[in-house]
C-alpha angles and dihedrals in degrees: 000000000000127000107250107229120202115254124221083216088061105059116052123158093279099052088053130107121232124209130191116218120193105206095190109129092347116135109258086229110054092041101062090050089057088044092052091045089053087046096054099036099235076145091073133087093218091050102154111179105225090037122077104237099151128110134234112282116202117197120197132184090032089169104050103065130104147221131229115236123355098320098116087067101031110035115091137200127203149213140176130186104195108258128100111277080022099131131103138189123202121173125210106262087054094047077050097057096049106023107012086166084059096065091049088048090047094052094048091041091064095054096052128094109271118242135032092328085050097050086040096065094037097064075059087078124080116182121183125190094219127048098261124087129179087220092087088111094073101054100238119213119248113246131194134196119199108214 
């Protein structure tokens, strides 16, 4: 008998899932990972490594998760654009107070695959800061993340 591998063929926008994720008091952490693991498909019983199986993932209440120790204050993120006195270091608690969504991204971003395959599944997630979300036509999924 011969393994059965996903085709890309086989999963366009409308044969995708979608899921709703409330962020509101969920551990930053754990729920990436849940998020990454939606995104890729490794729920699936088809998952196929090199192929985008995964479904749409919609995050509401991005502002309003939490973090476990004294990471909001210690933990840093940083960027540099390329030119001398370039970098910047933001930690947690300032990303919060103007882009809450982009600390959720960045946490699902870095468990993703790297390349084309990685920044495919990654326009699959849509975070908003408030609870309200223009993605009710499609009937997203429940989701909930023990903490």
């Amino acid at each position: 008998m011969k393994t059965q591998f996903a085709k890309k063929e086989d999963f366009g926008p409308e044969n995708r899932r979608w899921y709703h994720i409330d962020a509101e008091g969920k551990v930053l952490g754990r729920m990436a990972t849940e998020i990454a693991s939606k995104l890729m498909g490794k729920d699936r019983v088809d998952y196929t490594p090199h192929v985008d199986t995964g479904a749409y993932v919609v995050v509401t209440n991005a502002k309003k998760f939490h973090m476990t120790g004294k990471k909001m204050t210690d933990k840093e993120y940083q960027e540099y654009s390329g030119y001398s006195g370039g970098q910047k270091k933001r930690n947690i608690q300032e990303m919060m107070e103007k882009h809450p969504e982009d600390v959720i991204r960045r946490a699902v971003k870095g468990m993703l695959p790297r390349g084309p395959l990685g920044r495919a599944m990654m326009r699959k997630l849509k975070v908003y800061t408030g609870p309200e979300h223009p993605h009710t036509y499609h009937k997203p999924e429940e989701i909930d993340i023990n903490n």
